[in-house]
C-alpha positions in Angstrom: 15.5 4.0 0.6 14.5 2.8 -3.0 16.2 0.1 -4.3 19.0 0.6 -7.8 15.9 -0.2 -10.5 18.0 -3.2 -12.0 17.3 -5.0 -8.3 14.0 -3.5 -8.4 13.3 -5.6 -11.7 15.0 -8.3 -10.6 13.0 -8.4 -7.6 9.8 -7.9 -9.0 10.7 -11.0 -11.3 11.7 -13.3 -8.4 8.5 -12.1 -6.9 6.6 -13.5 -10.0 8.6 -16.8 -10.1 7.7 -17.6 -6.5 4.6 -17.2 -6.4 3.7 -14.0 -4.9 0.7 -12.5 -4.4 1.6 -8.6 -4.6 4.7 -6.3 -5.3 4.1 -2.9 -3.3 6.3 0.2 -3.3 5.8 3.3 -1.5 4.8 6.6 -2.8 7.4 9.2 -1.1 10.5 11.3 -2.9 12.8 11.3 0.0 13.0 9.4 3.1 10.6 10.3 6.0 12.3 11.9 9.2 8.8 13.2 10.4 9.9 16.4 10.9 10.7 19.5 8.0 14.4 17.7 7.9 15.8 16.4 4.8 18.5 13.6 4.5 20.3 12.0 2.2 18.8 8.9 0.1 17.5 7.9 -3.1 14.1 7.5 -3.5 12.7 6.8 -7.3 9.5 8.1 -8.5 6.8 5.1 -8.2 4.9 6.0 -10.9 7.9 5.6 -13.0 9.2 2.1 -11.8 5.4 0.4 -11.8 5.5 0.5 -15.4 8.9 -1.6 -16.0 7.7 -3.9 -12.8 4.4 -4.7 -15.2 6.3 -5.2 -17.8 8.9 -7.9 -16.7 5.7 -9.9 -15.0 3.1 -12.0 -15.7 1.2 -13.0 -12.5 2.3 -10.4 -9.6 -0.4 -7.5 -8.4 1.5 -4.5 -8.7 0.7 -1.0 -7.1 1.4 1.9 -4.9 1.4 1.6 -1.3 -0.2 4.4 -1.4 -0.2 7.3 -3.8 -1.1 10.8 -2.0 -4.2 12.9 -2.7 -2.5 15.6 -1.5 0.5 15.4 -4.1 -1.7 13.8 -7.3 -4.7 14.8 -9.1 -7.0 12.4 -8.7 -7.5 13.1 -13.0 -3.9 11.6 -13.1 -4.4 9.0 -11.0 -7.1 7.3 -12.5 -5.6 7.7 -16.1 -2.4 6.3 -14.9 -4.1 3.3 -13.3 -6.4 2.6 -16.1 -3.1 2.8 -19.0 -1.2 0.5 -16.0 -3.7 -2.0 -16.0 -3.5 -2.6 -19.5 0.2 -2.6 -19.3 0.2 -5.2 -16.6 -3.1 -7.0 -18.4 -5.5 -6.7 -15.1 -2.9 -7.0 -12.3 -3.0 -3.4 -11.2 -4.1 -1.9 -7.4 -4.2 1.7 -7.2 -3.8 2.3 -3.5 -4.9 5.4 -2.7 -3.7 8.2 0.9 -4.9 11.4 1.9 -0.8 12.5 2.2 0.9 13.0 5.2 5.0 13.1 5.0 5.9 16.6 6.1 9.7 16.7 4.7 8.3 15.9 0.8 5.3 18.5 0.9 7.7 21.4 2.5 10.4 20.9 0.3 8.5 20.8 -3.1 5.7 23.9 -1.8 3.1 21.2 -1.7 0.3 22.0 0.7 0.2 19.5 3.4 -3.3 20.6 4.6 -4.8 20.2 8.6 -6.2 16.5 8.7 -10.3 17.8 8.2 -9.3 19.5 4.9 -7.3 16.7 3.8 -9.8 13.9 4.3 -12.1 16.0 2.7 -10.1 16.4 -0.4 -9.7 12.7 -0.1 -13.1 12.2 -0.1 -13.3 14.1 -3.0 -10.5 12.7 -4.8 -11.7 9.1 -4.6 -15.3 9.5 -6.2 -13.9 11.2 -8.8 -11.4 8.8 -9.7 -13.7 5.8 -9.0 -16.0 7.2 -11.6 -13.5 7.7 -14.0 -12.4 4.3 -13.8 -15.8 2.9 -14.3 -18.1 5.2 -16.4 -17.5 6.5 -19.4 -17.9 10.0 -19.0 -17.7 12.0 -15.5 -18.8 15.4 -14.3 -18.1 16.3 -10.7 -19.0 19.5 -9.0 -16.9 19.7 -5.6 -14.7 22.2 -3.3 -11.6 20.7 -4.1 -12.2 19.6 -7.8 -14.4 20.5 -11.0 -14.2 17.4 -13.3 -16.8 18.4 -16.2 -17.9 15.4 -19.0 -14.5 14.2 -18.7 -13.5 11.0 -20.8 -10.9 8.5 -19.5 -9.9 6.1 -22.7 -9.6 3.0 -22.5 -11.2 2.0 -19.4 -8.9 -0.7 -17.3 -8.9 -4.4 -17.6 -10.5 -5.0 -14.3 -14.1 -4.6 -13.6 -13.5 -2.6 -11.1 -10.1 -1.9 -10.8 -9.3 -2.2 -7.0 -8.5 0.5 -5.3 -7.1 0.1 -1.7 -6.9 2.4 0.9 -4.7 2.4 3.6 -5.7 4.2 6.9 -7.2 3.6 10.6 -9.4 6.4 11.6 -13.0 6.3 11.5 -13.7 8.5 9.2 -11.2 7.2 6.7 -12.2 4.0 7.3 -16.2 4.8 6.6 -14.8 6.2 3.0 -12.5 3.0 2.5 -16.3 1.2 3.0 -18.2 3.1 0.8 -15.3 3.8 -2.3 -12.6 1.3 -2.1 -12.2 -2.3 -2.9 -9.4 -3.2 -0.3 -8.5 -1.8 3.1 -5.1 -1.8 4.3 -2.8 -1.2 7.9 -0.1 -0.9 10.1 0.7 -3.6 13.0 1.0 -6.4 15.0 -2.0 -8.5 15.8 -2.2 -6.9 18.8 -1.7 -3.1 17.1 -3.9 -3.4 14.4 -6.9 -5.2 15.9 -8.6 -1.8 17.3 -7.9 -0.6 13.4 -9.3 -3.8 11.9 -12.7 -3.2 14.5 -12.8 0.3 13.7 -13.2 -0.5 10.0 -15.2 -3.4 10.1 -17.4 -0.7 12.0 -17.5 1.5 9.1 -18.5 -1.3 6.7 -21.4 -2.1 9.2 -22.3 1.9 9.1 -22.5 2.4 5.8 -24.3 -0.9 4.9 -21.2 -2.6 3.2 -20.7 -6.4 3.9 -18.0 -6.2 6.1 -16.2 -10.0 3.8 -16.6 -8.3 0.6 -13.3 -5.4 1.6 -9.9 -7.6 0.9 -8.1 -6.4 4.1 -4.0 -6.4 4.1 -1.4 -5.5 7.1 2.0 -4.4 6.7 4.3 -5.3 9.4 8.6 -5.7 9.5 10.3 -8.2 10.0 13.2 -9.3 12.5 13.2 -12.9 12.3 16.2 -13.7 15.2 16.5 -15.7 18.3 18.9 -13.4 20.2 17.2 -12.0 22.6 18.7 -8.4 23.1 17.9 -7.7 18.8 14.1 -9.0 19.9 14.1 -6.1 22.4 16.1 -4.2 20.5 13.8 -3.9 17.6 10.3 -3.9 19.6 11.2 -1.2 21.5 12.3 1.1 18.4 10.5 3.2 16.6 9.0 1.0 14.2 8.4 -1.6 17.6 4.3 -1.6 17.3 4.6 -2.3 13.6 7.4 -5.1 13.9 7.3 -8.9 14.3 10.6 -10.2 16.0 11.7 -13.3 17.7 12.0 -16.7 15.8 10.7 -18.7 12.6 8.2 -20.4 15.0 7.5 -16.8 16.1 6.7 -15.6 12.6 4.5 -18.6 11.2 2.8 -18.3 14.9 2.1 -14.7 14.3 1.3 -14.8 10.3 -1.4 -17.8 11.5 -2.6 -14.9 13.9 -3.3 -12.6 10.9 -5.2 -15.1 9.0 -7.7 -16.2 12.0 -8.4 -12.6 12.6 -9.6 -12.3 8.9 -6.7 -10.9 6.8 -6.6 -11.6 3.1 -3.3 -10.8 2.7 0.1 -9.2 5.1 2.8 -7.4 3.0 6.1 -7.8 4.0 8.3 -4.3 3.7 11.8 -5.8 2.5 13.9 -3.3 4.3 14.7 -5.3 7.2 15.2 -8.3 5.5 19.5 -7.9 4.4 22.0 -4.8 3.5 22.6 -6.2 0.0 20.7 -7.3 -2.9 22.0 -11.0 -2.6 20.8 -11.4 0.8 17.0 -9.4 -0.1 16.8 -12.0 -3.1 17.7 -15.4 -1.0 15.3 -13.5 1.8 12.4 -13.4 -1.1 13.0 -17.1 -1.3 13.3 -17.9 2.4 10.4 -17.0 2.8 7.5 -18.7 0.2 10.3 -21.7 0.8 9.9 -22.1 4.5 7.6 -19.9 5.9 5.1 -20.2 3.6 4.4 -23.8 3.3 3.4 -24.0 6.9 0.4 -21.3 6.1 -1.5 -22.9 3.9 
């Protein structure tokens, strides 16, 4: 569930103060039940809330992790990210999906089309708005989208602005390579290292230098030493994706990350306290105690 946007701000400027590197949020309108199923939550529109998050900053990337090709015109996209970058004076990453939530697409008649179609709308999507951040005009001829001397005024701060992709599948990955800036994932060391050598296997296909991708993970947190809410959360849902045991466990794992060449691990704040007080001292906690021992 989104946070209340006061706490959002507030976060985003603790965020700044401590000397984080990036402040994500997710691109969805209601909470994922991976099914047609709708329930309850509230879930603000990202492209809404970046904005006031650049505005309150000074240092902290800021982006969507990611924004759906499926729901956006790619048009859109890149005009929003260029005017964000300015806003946020060269601290904006446009992350970039090919859409997949089922609930948000039925509810709202958007087309969630099968995976070939989608990735090739992706595809699409992606050179057109990688030329409309960087040239000044662009015509683009496609199946999926007609983009004809198109202007997009003023161009961003960032030369390029980074785009970062997140997905595991070859083919995906082989796009990431050839389009996108940064690479992003889902897991554990263990989960994500077939990912990682699946795209470092796309870089190698299409002739990219496998160091020049920044490459993130995204994994949750339950930092515990009780035993039965280690098994507890490993064997949920969310288990492949989730990091649970102790502190030692945690600078052990995020140590893991690093050696098998991760620029950067995002940290989704929903399992880190029930109410803002505890999210905030968990914000510090962390670049207090954890951090330290990284570097």
């Amino acid at each position: 569930m989104s946070r209340p946007t006061d706490e959002t701000l507030n976060l985003g400027r603790l965020a700044d103060e401590l000397g984080y590197f990036g402040f994500w949020f997710a691109d969805h309108y209601m909470a994922n039940t991976n099914s047609e199923e709708i329930i309850p939550g509230d879930i603000h529109e990202v492209w809404s809330v970046l904005p006031a998050v650049a505005a309150v900053t000074e240092t902290v990337r800021v982006g969507p992790l990611v924004s759906p090709t499926s729901v956006h015109h790619p048009a859109v996209l890149a005009n929003r990210a260029a005017t964000l970058d300015h806003v946020a004076h060269g601290r904006f990453v446009l992350g970039l999906g090919a859409g997949w939530q089922i609930n948000e697409h039925k509810a709202y008649g958007i087309e969630l089309e099968e995976p070939k179609q989608r990735v090739d709308r992706f595809e699409e999507a992606i050179q057109v708005i990688r030329s409309l951040l960087d040239e000044d005009r662009t015509t683009f001829n496609g199946q999926y989208y007609t983009i004809t001397d198109a202007p997009s005024e003023p161009a961003p701060i960032q030369s390029p602005l980074p785009i970062v992709v997140g997905t595991g599948r070859p083919r995906m990955c082989r796009i990431t390579a050839r389009y996108a800036q940064e690479w992003n994932s889902w897991g554990t060391p263990e989960t994500v290292k077939p990912k990682l050598d699946t795209f470092l296997a796309a870089c190698d296909k299409v002739d990219v230098d496998q160091a020049s991708k920044h490459k993130s993970v995204q994994a949750l947190l339950v930092v515990t030493d009780d035993q039965t809410k280690i098994d507890s959360a490993l064997a949920g849902p969310m288990g492949d994706n989730t990091i649970a045991g102790s502190q030692q466990v945690l600078v052990d794992t995020l140590g893991r990350y690093a050696e098998m060449g991760f620029d950067e691990v995002i940290i989704p704040d929903a399992t880190l306290g029930d109410m803002p007080e505890a999210r905030a001292d968990a914000y510090r906690w962390f670049m207090e105690d954890i951090a330290p021992q990284l570097a």
